[in-house]
N, C-alpha and C positions, 0 to 999 in steps of 0.2 A: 208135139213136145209137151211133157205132162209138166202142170203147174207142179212150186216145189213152198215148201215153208222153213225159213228160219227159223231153228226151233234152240232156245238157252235153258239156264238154270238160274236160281234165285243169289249164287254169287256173284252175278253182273254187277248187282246192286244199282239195278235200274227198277224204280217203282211199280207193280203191277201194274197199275194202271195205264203209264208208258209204255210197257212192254204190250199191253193191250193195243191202244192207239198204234203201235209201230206193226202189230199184226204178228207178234212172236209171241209163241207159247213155252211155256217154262215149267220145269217142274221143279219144286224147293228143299233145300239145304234145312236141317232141323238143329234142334239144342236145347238142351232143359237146364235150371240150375242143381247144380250138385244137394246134393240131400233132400230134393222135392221130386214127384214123380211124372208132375207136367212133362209134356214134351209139346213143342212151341215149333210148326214152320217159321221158315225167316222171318215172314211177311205178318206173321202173326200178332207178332205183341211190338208197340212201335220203339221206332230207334230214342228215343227221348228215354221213355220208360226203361226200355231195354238197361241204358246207359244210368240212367238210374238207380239202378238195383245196384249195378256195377260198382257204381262209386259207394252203396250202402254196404261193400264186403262183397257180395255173389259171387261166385265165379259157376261160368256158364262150361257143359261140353256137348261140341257140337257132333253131327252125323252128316257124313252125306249120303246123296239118291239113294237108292236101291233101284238094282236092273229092272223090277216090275212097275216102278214109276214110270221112267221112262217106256215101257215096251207098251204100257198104255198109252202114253203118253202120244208116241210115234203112229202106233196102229188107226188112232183117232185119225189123224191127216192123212194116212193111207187109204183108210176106208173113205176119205171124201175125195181121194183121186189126187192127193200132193203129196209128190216125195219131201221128203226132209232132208235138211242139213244140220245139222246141230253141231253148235260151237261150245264148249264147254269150258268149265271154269282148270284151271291149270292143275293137272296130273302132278307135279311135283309138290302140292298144296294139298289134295284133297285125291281121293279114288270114287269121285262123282265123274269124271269124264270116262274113268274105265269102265263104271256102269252103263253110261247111256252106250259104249260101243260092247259090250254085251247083249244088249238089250238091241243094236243091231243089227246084231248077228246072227238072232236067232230069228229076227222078221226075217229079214231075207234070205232064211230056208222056206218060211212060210209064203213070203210073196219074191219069188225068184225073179220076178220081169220087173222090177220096181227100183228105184235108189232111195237109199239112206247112206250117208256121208257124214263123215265126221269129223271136225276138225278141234285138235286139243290148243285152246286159245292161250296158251302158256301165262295165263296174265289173270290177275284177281279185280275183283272191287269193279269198281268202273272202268277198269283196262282191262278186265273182260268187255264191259256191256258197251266202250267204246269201239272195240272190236267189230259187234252184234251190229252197234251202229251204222261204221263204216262198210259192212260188208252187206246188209241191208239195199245201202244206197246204191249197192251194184246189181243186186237184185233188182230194186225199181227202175233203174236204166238199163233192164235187157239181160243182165249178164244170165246164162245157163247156169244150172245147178253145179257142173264142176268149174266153171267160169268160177262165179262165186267162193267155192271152197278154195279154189287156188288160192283167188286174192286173200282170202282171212289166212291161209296161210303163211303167204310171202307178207303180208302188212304184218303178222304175230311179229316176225321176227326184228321190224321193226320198231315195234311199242317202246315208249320210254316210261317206264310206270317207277315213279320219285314217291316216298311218302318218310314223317318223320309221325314223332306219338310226344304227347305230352306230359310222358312218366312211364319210365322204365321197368316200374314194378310187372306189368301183363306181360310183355315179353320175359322177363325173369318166369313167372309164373307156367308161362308155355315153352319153356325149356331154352329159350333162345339165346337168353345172356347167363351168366351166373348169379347168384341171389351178393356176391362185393363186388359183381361190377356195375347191379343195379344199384346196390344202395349209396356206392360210391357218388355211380353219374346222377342219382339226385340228389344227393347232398353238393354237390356241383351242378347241378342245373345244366349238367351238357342233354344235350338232346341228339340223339342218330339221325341221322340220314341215309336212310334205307331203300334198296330198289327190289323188283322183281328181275331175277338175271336171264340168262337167253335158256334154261332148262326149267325156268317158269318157279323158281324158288328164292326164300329171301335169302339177300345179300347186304350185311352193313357196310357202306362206303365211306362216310366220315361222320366226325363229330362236331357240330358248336355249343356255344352257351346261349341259352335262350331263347323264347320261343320267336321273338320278332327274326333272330338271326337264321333260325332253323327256315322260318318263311322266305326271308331272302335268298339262302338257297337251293329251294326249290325256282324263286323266280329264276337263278343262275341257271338253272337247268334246261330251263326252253329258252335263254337266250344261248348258252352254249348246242344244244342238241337239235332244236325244233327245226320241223320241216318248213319249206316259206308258205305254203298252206297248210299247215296243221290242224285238227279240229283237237278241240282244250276241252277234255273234262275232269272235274276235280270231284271228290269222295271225303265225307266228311264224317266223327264221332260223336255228335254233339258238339261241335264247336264250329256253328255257320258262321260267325262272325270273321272267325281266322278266315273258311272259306271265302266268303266276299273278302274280306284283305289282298286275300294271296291273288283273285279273280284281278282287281283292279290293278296291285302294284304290277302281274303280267300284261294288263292291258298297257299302262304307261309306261311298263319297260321296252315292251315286245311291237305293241299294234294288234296283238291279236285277243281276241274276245274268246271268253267263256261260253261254251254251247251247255254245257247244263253241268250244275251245282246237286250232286245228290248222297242223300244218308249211307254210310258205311252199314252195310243192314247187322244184326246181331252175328251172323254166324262167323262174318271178318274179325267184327268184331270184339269177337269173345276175345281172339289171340292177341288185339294192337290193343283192346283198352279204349277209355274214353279217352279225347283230344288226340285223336289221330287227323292227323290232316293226310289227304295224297293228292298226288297229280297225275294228271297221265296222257299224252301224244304221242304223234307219229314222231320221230324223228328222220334226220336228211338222209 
């Protein structure tokens, strides 16, 4: 049985270096600001700065993979004798996972006796790279390469991925509200509460005033949806503070702890804006 590599993209928004240690290779999401000629991997320039510029006026547009990222990308673990899986960030989001299965399709005329699998993790931020994670650990315990794709697929379609933003204006910006429904909800301080739905695209669900109350219901969310084992990761825009909040009041609602707190990387982003908070688990 030939060894196999889980292989992502830089929308997980799992730190390189993590994605290092967990033994998954990735290749990255890009973005430059409007009127400069940079162009910046995710991972490039940090989520602090990033969020910085952001709040200074910038607005950032982003790119994803190109099929020759990944057919390097892939070919690399071929040539050392491991198939790949690759999970990638949500098709109804980005045309970065129709790349990397491009870019499968054309190995495997080149290596006909080999696997490459792919699986579209319908899910952004960290419900992508909780995905990578959960389905990782099936890997470490044995599972085969389609063992593995299976599970990331049937777990996709359980993801509960919850997230709200702390100013309406970036979504106005990225088309998603109109420029009086943004200006309205912040001159009323309502805040959305927002999901990624089962075809891997956003969806507004409701609205409160404020951001302690937007935090509270996301707590509502894994006490209403969570699975009784769930693994908890949250995704942040500069605003770790909410995160540890939102980390704790789940712990003292629920019982369940936070497995890892990490940066919304630039190319999310660009589209929620700085003080986006999100959540994301399995649900039952």
């Amino acid at each position: 049985m030939n060894q196999y590599t889980i292989f992502a993209d830089s929308a997980c928004d799992i730190a390189p270096a993590v994605l290092a240690d967990w033994g998954v290779p990735f290749r990255s999401l890009s973005f430059m600001f409007d009127g400069e000629e940079t162009q910046y991997s995710n991972n490039e320039l940090s989520a602090a700065e990033f969020y910085r510029q952001m709040r200074g006026g910038k607005t950032a547009k982003t790119s994803a993979v190109n099929p020759d990222a990944f057919y390097h990308g892939f070919e690399q673990e071929l040539q050392q004798g491991r198939d790949v899986l690759y999970i990638g960030f949500s098709s109804g989001l980005s045309t970065t996972y129709n790349a990397g299965c491009i870019a499968a399709e054309e190995l495997l005329e080149k290596y006909p006796d080999r696997k490459i699998l792919t699986v579209d993790s319908l899910a952004a931020s960290a419900g992508h790279g909780l995905l990578v994670y959960l389905t990782l650990q099936q890997k470490n315990n044995g599972a085969t390469i389609e063992e593995a794709a299976q599970f990331a697929k049937d777990t996709s379609a359980h993801l509960q991925q919850w997230f709200t933003v702390d100013t309406l204006t970036y979504l106005r910006k990225g088309g998603r509200i109109s420029a009086t429904t943004a200006t309205l909800g912040n001159m009323l301080d309502l805040r959305p509460i927002l999901r990624v739905d089962e075809e891997g695209r956003l969806a507004s669900m409701s609205k409160v005033r404020g951001r302690k109350a937007s935090i509270r219901a996301l707590v509502d969310k894994v006490k209403q949806y969570a699975a009784e084992d769930t693994t908890i990761f949250i995704s942040h825009a500069d605003c770790e503070t909410d995160a540890k909040a939102l980390a704790e009041q789940i712990r003292q609602a629920t019982g369940h702890d936070t497995t890892i707190i990490t940066d919304v990387g630039p190319v999310i982003g660009a589209h929620a804006g700085p003080g986006t908070l999100a959540l994301f688990f399995v649900g039952k």
